[in-house]
N, CA, C and O of each residue as an XYZ file, in Angstrom:
340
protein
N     133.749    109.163    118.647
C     133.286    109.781    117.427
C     131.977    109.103    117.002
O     131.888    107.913    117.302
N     130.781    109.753    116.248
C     129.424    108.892    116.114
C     129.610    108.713    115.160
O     130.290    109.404    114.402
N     128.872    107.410    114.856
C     128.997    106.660    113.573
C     128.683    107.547    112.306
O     128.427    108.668    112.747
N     128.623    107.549    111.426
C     128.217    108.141    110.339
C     127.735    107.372    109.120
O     128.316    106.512    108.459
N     126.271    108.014    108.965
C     125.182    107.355    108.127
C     126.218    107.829    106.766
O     126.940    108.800    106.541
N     125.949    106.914    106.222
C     126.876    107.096    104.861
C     125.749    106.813    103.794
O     125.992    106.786    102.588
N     124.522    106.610    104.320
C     123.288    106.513    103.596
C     122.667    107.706    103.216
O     122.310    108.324    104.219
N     122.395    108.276    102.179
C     121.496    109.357    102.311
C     119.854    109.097    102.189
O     119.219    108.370    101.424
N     119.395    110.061    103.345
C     118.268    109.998    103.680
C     116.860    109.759    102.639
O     115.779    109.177    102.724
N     117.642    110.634    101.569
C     116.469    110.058    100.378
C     116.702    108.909     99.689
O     115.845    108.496     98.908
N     118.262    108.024     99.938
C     118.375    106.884     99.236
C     117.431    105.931     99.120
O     116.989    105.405    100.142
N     116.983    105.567     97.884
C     116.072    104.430     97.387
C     116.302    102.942     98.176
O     117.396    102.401     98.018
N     115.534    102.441     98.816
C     115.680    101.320     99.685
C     115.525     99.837     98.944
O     115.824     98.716     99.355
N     114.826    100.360     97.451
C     115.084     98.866     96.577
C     116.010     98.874     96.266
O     116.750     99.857     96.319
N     116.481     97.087     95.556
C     117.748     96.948     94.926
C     117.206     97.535     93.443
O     116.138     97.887     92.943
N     118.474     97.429     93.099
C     118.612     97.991     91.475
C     117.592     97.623     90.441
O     117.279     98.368     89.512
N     117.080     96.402     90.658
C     116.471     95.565     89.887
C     115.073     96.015     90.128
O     114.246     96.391     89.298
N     114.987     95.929     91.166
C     112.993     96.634     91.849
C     112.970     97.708     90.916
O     112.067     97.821     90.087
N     114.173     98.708     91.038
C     113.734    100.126     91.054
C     113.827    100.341     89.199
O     113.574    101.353     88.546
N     114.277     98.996     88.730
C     114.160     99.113     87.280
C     112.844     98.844     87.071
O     112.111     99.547     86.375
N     112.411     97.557     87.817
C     110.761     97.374     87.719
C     110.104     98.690     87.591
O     109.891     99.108     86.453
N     109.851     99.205     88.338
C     109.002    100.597     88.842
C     108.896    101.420     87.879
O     107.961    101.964     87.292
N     110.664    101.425     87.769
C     110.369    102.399     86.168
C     110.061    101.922     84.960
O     109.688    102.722     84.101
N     110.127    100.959     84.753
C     109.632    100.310     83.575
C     108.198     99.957     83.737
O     107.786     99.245     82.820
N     107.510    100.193     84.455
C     106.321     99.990     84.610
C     105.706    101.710     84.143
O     105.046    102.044     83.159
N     106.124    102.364     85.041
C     106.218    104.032     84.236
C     106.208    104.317     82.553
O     105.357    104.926     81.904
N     107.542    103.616     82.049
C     107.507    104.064     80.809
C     106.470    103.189     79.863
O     106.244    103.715     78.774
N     105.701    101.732     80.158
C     105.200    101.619     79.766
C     103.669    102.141     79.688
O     102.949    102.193     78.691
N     103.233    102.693     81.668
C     102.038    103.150     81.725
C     101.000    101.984     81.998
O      99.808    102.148     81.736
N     101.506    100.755     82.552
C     101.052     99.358     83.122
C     102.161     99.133     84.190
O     103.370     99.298     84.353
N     100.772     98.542     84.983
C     101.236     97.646     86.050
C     101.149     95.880     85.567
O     101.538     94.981     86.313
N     100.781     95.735     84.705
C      99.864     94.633     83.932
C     100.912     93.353     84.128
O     101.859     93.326     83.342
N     100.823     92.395     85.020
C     101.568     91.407     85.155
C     102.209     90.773     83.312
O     103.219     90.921     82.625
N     101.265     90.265     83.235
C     101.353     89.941     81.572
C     102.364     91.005     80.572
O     103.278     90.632     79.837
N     101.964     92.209     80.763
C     102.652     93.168     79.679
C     103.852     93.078     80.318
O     104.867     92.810     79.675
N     103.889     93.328     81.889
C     105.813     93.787     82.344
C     106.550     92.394     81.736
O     107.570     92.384     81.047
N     105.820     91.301     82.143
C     106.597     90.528     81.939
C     107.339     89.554     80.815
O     108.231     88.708     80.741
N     106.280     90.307     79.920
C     106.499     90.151     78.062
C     107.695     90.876     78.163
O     108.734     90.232     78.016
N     107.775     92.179     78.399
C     108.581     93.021     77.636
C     109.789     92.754     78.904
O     110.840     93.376     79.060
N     109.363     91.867     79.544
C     111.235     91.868     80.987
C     111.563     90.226     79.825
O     112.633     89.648     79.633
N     110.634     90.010     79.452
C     111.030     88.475     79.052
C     111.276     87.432     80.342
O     112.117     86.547     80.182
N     110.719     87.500     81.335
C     110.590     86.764     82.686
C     109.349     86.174     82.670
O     108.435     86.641     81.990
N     109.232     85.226     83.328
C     107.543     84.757     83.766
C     106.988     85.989     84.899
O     107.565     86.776     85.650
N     105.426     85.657     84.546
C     104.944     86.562     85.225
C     104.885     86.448     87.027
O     104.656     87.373     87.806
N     105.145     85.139     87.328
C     105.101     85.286     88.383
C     106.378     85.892     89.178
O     106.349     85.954     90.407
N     107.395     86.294     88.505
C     108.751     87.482     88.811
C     108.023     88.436     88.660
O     108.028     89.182     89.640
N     107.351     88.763     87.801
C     107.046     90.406     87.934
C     105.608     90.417     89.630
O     105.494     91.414     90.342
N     104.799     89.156     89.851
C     103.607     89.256     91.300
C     105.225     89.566     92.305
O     105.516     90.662     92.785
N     105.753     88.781     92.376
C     106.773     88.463     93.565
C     107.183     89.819     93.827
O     107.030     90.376     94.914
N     107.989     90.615     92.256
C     108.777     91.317     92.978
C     108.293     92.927     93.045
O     108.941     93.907     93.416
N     106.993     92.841     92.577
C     105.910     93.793     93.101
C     104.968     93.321     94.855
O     104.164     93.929     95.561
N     105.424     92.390     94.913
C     104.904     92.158     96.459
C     106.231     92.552     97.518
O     106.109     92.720     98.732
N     107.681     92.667     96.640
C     108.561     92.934     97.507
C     108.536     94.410     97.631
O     108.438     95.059     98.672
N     108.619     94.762     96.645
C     108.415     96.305     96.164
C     107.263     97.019     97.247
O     107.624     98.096     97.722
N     106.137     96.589     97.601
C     105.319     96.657     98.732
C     105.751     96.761    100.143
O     105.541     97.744    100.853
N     106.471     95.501    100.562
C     106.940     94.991    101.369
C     107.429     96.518    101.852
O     106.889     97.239    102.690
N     108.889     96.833    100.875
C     110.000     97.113    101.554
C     109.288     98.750    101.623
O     109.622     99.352    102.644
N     108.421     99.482    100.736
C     107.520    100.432    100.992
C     106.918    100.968    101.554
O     106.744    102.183    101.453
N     106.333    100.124    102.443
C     105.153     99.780    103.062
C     103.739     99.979    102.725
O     102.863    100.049    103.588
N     103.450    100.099    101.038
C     102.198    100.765    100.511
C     101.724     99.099    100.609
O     102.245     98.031    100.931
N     100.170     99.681    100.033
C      99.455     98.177     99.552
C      98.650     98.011     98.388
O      97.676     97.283     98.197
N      99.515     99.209     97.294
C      99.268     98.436     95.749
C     100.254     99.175     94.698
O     100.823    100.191     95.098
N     100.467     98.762     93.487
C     101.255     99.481     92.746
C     101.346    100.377     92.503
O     102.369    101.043     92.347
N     100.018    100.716     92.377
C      99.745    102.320     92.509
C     100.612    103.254     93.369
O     101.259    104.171     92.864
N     100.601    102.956     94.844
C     101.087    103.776     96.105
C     102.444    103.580     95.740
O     103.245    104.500     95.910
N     102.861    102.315     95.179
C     104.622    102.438     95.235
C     104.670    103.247     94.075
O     105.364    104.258     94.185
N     104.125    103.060     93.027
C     104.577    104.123     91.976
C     104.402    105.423     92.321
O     105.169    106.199     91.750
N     103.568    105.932     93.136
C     103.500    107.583     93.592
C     104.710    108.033     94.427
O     105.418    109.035     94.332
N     104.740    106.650     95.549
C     105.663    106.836     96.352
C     107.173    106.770     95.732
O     107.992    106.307     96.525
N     107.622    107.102     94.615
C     108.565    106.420     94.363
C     109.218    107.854     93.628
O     110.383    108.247     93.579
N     107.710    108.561     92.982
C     107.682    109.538     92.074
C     107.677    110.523     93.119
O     108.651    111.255     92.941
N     107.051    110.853     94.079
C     107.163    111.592     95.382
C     108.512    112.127     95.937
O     108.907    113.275     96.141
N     109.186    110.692     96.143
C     110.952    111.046     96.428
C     111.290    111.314     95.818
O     112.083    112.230     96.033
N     111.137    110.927     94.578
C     112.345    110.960     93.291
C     113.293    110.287     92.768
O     114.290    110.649     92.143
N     112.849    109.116     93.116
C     113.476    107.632     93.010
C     113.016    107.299     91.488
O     113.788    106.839     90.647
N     111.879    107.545     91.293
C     111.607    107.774     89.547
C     111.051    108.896     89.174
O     110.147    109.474     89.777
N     111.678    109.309     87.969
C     111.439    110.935     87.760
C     110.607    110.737     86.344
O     111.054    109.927     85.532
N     109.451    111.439     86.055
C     108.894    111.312     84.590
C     108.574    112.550     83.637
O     107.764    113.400     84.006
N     109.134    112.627     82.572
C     109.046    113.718     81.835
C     107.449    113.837     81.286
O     106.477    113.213     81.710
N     107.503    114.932     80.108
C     105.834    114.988     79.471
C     105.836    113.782     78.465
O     104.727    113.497     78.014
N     106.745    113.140     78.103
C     106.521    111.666     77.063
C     105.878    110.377     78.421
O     105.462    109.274     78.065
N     105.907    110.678     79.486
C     105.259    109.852     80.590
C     106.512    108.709     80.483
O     106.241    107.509     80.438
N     108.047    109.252     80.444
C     109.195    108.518     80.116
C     110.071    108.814     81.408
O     110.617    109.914     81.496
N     110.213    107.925     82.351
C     110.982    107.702     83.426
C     112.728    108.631     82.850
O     113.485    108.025     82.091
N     112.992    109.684     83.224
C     114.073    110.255     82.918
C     115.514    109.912     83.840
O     116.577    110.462     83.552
């Protein structure tokens, strides 16, 4: 019997936490190390890191591309308030 992908093909490949990044970067409308990381209440160097992972696991090479790419699948969805739904 063949194995069976129990993954679906459009499943989001970040963990939970990335893919909160992403969108919270959406609803604010910054990529802005400083701003994400005011409003995560983290140091900023959590928000370089886990936008370099966010890359990584993507394969884009800036925030930009992961945020399109992300909005593309549908891994983050945004209404007309520019509010991650």
């Amino acid at each position: 019997m063949p194995e069976k992908n129990l993954i679906s093909p459009n499943a989001c490949p970040l963990t939970p936490a990335l893919l909160r990044l992403l969108r919270h970067a959406v609803t604010l409308g910054t990529t802005n190390n400083k701003e994400l990381a005011r409003s995560q209440n983290c140091p900023e160097e959590t928000i370089k890191s886990n936008f370099y992972r966010i890359n990584t696991i993507f394969g884009t090479h800036s925030r930009s591309e992961a945020i399109i790419k992300a909005i593309a699948h549908k891994w983050v969805q945004i209404n007309n308030d520019n509010a991650p739904i």
